[in-house]
C-alpha positions, -999 to +999 in steps of 0.1 A: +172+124+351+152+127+317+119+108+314+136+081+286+159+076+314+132+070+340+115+049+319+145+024+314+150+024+353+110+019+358+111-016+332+142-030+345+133-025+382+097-039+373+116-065+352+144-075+378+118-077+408+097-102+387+130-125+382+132-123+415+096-132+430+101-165+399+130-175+411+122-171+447+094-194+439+115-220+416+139-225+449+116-226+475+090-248+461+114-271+447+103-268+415+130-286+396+126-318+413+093-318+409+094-312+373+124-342+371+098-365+389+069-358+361+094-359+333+107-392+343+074-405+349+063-395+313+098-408+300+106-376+287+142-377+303+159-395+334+138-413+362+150-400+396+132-429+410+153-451+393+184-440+413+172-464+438+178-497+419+216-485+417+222-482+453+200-517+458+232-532+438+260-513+453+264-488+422+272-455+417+241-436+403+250-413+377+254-375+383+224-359+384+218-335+353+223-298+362+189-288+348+177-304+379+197-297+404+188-273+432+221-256+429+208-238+397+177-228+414+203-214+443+220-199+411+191-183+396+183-170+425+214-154+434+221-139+397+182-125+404+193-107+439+222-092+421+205-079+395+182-062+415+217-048+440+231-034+409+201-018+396+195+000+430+230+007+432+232+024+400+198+045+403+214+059+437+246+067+422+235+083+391+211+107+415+235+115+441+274+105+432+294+097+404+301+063+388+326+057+362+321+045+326+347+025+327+333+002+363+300+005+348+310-010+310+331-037+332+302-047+362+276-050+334+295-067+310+306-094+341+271-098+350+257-104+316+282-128+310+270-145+341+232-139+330+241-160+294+255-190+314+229-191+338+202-190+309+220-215+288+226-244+321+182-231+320+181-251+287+202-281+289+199-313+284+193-347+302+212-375+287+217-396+318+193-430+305+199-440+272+162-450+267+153-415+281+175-390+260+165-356+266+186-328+246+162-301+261+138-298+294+101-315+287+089-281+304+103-259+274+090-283+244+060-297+254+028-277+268+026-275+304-013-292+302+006-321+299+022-321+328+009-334+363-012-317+387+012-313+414+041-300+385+015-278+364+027-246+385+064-258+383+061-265+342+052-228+344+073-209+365+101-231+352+096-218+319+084-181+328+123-180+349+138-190+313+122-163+292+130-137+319+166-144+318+163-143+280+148-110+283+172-096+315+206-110+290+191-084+264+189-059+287+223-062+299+238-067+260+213-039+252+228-012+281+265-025+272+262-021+232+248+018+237+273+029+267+302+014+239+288+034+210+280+058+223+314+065+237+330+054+206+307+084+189+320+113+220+287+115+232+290+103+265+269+135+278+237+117+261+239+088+283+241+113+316+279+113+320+302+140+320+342+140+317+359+146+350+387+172+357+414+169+331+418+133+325+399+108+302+373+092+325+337+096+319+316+102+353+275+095+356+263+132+373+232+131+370+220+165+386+204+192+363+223+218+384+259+200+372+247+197+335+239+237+334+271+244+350+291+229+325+272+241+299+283+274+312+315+267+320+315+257+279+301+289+265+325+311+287+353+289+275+343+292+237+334+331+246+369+336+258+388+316+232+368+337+211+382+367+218+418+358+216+408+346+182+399+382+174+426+399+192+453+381+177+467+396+153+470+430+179+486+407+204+515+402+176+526+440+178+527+439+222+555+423+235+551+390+253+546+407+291+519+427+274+500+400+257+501+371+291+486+406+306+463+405+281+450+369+283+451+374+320+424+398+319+404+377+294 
């Protein structure tokens, strides 16, 4: 693996694991309710509280927004674990096996796609009370000094958890956009992967004893077609049981 390549797998391991212990902490500290407490408080979007005066008169409450719902933090979570499966699961393959271009465009274009919906339900709104329209999360557009003591910590892990998945749905875009062109260009070999047997799949190998061979394997092809190329035209005067003799011993 070259040092470039390192480097990528160093930030989005260091990356991954930090969406990770955020997300750990959004779910297990409750964090959403407690920032849908504050901002109800503050009338920056639905009162939770509230809900009470709609069972006191035998109504349904209304569905409770997504943004607060403990079912994204259970989502986040999960789309955090994965991210850091994959990662591992690709680092290990491109030392030791062989991974396809083709599973690895399709896996990290599925999970990207997941990583965009996860970061846009991040950012939705709250228009459950009339009076208390909220088109985005208080903890995104307003500073978290404003928020309670007891939802400081959730105003900020809230919104760190939103900028990571920003950052991780680049990543992903990022990886998918250069695999594309760079197959599109028939340079596979510079993102580590090598074309296996005779077919038209692209394998990740990611030993430096498999890229030397095929160089070599290369240069004794070109050496050989080579010298046909010069021998041609003294081929023409042999007949054909002479010349497959030939290009036997070449």
């Amino acid at each position: 693996m070259s040092f470039r390549g390192l480097a990528f797998l160093v930030a989005e391991s260091c990356l991954s694991l930090a969406a990770l212990v955020v997300f750990t902490a959004v779910f297990v500290g409750d964090y959403r309710m407690k920032a849908w407490l504050n901002g109800g408080g503050e009338g920056w979007n639905s009162d939770p509280a509230q809900r009470v005066y709609f069972y006191a008169n035998f109504k349904e409450p209304p569905e409770i927004p997504t943004i607060w719902t403990q079912a994204l933090s259970k989502a986040t979570l999960g789309m955090a674990i994965l991210t850091v499966v994959w990662l591992f699961v690709h680092g290990i393959a491109s030392r030791h096996h062989y991974i396809s271009l083709g599973a690895t465009l399709a896996c990290e274009t599925f999970i990207a796609l997941l990583w965009i919906y996860i970061t846009l339900e991040q950012c939705s709104s709250d228009l459950t009370d009339e009076e208390h329209l909220s088109q985005y999360p208080w903890f995104l557009t307003r500073a978290c000094s404003r928020a309670w003591d007891d939802a400081k910590a959730a105003c900020h892990t809230l919104r760190a958890g939103f900028y990571l998945s920003l950052v991780i749905v680049c990543m992903f875009c990022g990886r998918i956009i250069l695999s594309i062109h760079t197959l599109s260009c028939g340079r596979p070999r510079e993102l580590g992967y090598t074309k296996a047997g005779t077919g038209s799949s692209y394998h990740l190998g990611a030993t430096e004893d498999d890229d030397e061979a095929f160089e070599l394997r290369s240069s004794e092809d070109d050496r050989q077609q080579a010298l046909r190329d010069a021998i041609s035209p003294v081929l023409a005067f042999f007949p054909a049981s002479h010349s497959r003799s030939l290009d036997e011993h070449f």
